[in-house]
DRENKESE-271317 format. One record per residue (C-alpha): z, x, y. Coordinates in Angstrom, 1 decimal, padded with zeros to 4 digits. Layout:
// DRENKESE-271317
pz, px, py
Z, X, Y
...
//
This chain:
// DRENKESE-271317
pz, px, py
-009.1, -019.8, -023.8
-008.8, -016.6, -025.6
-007.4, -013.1, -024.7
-010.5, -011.4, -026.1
-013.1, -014.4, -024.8
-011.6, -013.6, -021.1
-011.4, -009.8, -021.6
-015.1, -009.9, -022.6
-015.9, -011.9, -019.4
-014.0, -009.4, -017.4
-016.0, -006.3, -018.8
-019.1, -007.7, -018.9
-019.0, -008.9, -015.2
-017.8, -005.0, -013.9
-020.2, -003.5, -016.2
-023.1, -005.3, -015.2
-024.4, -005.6, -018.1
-023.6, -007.0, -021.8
-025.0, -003.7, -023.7
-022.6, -001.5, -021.6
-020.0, -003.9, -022.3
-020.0, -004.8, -026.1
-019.9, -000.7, -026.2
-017.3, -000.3, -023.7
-015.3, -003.4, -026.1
-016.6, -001.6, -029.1
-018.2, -004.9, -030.4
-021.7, -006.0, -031.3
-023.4, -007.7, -028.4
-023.7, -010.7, -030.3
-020.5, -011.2, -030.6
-019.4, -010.4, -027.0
-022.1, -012.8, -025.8
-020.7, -015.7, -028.4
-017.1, -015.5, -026.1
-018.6, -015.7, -023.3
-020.6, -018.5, -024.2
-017.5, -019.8, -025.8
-015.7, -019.9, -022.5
-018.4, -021.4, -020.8
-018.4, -024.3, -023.3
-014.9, -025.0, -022.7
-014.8, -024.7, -018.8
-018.0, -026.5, -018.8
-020.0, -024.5, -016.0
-022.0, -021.1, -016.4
-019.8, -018.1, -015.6
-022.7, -015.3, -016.0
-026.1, -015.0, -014.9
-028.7, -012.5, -015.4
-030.1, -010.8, -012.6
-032.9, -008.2, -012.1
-030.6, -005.8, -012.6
-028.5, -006.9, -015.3
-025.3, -010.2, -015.1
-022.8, -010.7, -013.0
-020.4, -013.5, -012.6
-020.9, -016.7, -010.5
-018.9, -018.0, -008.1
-017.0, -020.1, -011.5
-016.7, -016.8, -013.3
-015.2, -014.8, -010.1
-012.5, -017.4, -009.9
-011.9, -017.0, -013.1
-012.2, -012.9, -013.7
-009.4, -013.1, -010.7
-006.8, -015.3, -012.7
-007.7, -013.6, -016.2
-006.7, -009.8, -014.3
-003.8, -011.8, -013.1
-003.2, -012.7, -016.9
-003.7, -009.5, -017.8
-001.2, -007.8, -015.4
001.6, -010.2, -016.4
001.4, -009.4, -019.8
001.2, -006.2, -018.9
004.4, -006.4, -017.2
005.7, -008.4, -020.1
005.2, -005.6, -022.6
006.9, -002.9, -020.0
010.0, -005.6, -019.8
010.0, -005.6, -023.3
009.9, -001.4, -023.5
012.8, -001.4, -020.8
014.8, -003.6, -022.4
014.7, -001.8, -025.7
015.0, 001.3, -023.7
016.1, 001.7, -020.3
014.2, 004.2, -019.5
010.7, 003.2, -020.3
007.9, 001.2, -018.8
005.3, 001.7, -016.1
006.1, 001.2, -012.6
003.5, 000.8, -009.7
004.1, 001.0, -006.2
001.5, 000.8, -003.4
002.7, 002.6, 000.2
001.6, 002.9, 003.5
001.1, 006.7, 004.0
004.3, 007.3, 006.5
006.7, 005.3, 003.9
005.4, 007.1, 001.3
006.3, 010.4, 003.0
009.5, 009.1, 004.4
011.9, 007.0, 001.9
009.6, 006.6, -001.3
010.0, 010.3, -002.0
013.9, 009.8, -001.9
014.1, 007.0, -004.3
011.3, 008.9, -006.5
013.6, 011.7, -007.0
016.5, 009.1, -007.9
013.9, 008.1, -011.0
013.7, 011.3, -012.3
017.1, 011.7, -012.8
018.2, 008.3, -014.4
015.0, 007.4, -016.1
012.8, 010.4, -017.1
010.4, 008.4, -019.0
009.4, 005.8, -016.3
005.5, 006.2, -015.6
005.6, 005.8, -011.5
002.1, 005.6, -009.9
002.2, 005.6, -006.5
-001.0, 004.5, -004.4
-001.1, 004.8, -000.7
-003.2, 002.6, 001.5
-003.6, 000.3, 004.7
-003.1, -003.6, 005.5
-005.3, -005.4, 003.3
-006.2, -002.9, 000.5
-002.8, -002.7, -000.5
-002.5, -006.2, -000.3
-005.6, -006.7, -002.6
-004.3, -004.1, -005.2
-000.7, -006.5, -005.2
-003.2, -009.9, -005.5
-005.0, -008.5, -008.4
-001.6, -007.2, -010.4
-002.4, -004.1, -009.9
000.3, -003.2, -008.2
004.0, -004.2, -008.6
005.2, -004.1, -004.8
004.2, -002.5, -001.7
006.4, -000.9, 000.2
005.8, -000.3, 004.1
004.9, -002.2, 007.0
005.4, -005.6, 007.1
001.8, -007.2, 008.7
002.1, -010.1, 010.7
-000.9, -011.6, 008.7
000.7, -011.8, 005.6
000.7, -015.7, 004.2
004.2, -016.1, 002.5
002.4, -018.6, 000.7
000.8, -016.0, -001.2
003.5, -012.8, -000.9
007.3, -012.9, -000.4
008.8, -009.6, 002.1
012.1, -008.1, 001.9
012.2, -006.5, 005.3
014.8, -003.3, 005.0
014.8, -001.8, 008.6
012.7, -001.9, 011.9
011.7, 001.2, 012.8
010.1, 001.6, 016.6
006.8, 003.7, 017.3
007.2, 007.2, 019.0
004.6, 009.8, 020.3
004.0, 012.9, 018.3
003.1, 016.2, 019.3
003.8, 020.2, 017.7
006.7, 022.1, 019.3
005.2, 024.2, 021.8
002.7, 021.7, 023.5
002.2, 021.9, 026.9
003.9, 018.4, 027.3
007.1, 019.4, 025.1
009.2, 020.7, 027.6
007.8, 018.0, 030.3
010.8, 016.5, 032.2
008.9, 014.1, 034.2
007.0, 011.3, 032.5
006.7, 009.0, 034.9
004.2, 011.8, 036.8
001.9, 012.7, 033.5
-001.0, 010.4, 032.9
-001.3, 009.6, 029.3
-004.5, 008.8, 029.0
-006.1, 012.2, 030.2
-005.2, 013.3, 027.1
-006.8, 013.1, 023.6
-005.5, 011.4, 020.8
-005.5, 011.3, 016.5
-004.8, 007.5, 015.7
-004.9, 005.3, 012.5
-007.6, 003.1, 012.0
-008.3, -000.4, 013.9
-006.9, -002.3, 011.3
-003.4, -000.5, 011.4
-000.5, -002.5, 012.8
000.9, 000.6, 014.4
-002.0, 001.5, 016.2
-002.6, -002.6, 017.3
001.1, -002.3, 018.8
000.4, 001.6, 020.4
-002.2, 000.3, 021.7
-001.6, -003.2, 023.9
002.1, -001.3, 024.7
-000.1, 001.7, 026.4
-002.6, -000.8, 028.2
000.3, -002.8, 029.3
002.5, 000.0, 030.7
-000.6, 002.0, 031.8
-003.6, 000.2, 032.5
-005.4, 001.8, 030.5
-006.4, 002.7, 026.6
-005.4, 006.0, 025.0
-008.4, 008.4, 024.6
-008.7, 008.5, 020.8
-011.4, 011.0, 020.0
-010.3, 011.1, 015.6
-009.3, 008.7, 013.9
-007.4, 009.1, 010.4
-005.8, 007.2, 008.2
-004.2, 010.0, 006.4
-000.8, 011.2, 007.8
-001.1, 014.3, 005.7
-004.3, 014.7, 007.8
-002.7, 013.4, 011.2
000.0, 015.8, 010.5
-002.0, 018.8, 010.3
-004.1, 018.3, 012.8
-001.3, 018.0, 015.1
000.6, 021.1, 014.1
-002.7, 023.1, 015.2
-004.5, 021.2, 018.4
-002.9, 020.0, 021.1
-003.8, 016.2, 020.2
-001.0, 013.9, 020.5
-000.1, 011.1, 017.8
002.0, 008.1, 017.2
004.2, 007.8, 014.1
007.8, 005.4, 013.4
010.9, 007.6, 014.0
012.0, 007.2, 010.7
009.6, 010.6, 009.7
012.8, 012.4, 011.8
015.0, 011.9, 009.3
012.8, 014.4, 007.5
014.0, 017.9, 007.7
011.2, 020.0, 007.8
009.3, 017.3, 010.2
012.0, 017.9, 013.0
011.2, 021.7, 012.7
007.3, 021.1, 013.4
007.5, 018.2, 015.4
008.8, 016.8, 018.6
008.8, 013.0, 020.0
007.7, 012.9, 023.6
008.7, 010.6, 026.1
006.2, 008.7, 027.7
008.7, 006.8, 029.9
008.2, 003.8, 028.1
009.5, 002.2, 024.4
007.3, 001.0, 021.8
007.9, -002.6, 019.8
009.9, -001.6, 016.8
008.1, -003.2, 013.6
009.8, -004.0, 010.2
009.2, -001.9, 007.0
009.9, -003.3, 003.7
008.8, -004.7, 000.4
006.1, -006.6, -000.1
005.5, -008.8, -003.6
003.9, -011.4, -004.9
005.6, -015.2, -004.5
004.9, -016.4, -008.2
005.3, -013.1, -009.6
008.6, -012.0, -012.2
009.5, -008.4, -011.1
009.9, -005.7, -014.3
013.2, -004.4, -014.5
012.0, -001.4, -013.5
010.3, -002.5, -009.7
013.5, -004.2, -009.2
015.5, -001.5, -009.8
013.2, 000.8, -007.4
013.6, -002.4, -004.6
017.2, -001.8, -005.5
017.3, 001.9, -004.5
014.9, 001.2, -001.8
017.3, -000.6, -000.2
020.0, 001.9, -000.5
018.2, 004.2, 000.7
017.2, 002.3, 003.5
021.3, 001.3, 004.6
021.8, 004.9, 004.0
019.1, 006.0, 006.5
020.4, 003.7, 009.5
024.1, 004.6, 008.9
023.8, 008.0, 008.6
027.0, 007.1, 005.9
025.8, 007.6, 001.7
025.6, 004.3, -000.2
027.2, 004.2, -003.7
//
């Protein structure tokens, strides 16, 4: 097999059609159908079919799309290994986060980059569970870093947990439960909630904690996935939403915010990095993991980590 034979399968299976892709490849279409066709001869099965609408790849041709992206992303990585080790300072570095370690220790370590390696490329793209995961299946990320899910397969990812963090209850300073000194007395569930998404962890563990202690489910009337969008939404209703403690260790957060007590504790869950098993990490992810970690140390001791 051929770099260009699987790169033409590849665009020719997203396009959707051989036209759009022997243009996108800046090759006649001849010639883009002659590796494809090339490919099939040698695995021996049909990879493309057409369709009333144009080709896409059979069930032999998805397998194989999936390990030629995975092909793709290595050497990828290779050539950014090569970059760093002619210069420290260069390559391409992607990170996938879970919208609260994004805003929490990511922008920390971020900062750090700047500084000692101004040339870096960092792309940072923030997600949930699964989508995240799919970006780090495909290659197109390097690590994840957030929440570690208890449905990862170690099989198929390694984790590197760097702290537990447990959940807490989030309202603005100044709501009418702030200043509350008795939570054994308040009912929880009379009032409204903004929570993540069903398939969030957090929320899973908010919500069998609240039915456990309570009897009941929390009233969720918005859900958002978005902590930018959680965040605001708290600072101007009087909505009440669940976050890890870690956010406290944010300056201008403690201003805004206050954690309420609900008279009860919430599981703590582990944050960390997430990678692929059978995956070399660049020079560069590992020296983000390394900071990472630092940062992380330096976050539960209070005490600055050289």
């Amino acid at each position: 097999m051929k770099l260009h034979q699987l790169a033409a399968l590849v665009t020719a299976s997203e396009s959707g059609s051989l036209r759009q892709a022997a243009e996108k490849m800046r090759l006649s279409q001849p010639a883009l159908s002659r590796s494809i066709r090339e490919l099939e001869l040698e695995t021996g099965v049909k990879l493309l079919e057409r369709t009333a609408l144009g080709v896409k790849a059979t069930i032999y041709g998805e397998a194989l799309i999936l390990r030629s992206k995975l092909v793709e992303a290595e050497l990828r990585q290779a050539r950014d290994d090569i970059a760093h080790l002619r210069a420290a300072t260069h390559g391409d570095l992607r990170i996938g986060a879970t919208p609260v370690a994004a805003f929490s220790l990511l922008p920390v370590v971020l900062a750090r980059f700047k500084k000692s390696r101004p040339h870096l490329r960092v792309t940072v793209s923030d997600g949930m569970g699964e989508g995240l995961l799919s970006g780090l299946r495909q290659g197109n990320l390097d690590f994840v870093f957030g929440r570690i899910y208890d449905a990862i397969d170690p099989r198929e990812f390694s984790v590197d947990v760097l702290f537990n963090d447990s959940l807490v209850v989030v309202a603005r300073r100044g709501h009418p439960l702030a200043e509350a000194r008795r939570a054994a007395k308040i009912d929880w569930a009379d009032y409204e909630w903004i929570l993540p998404g069903e398939d969030s962890p957090a929320r899973t563990a908010f919500q069998r904690t609240f039915h456990e202690r309570t009897g009941k489910r929390p009233r969720c009337t918005i859900e958002a996935n978005s902590f930018v969008t959680m965040l605001t939404l708290l600072s101007q209703t009087d909505l009440l939403g669940i976050a890890p403690h870690q956010i406290f260790h944010v300056a201008w957060l403690q201003q805004e915010f206050v954690s309420l007590d609900v008279g009860f504790k919430f599981p703590s869950q582990p944050t960390g990095v997430i990678r692929r098993t059978r995956s070399l990490l660049s020079p560069a992810a590992q020296f983000a993991i390394k900071e990472l970690r630092r940062a992380a140390q330096q976050a539960r001791t209070g005490k600055k980590v050289t």
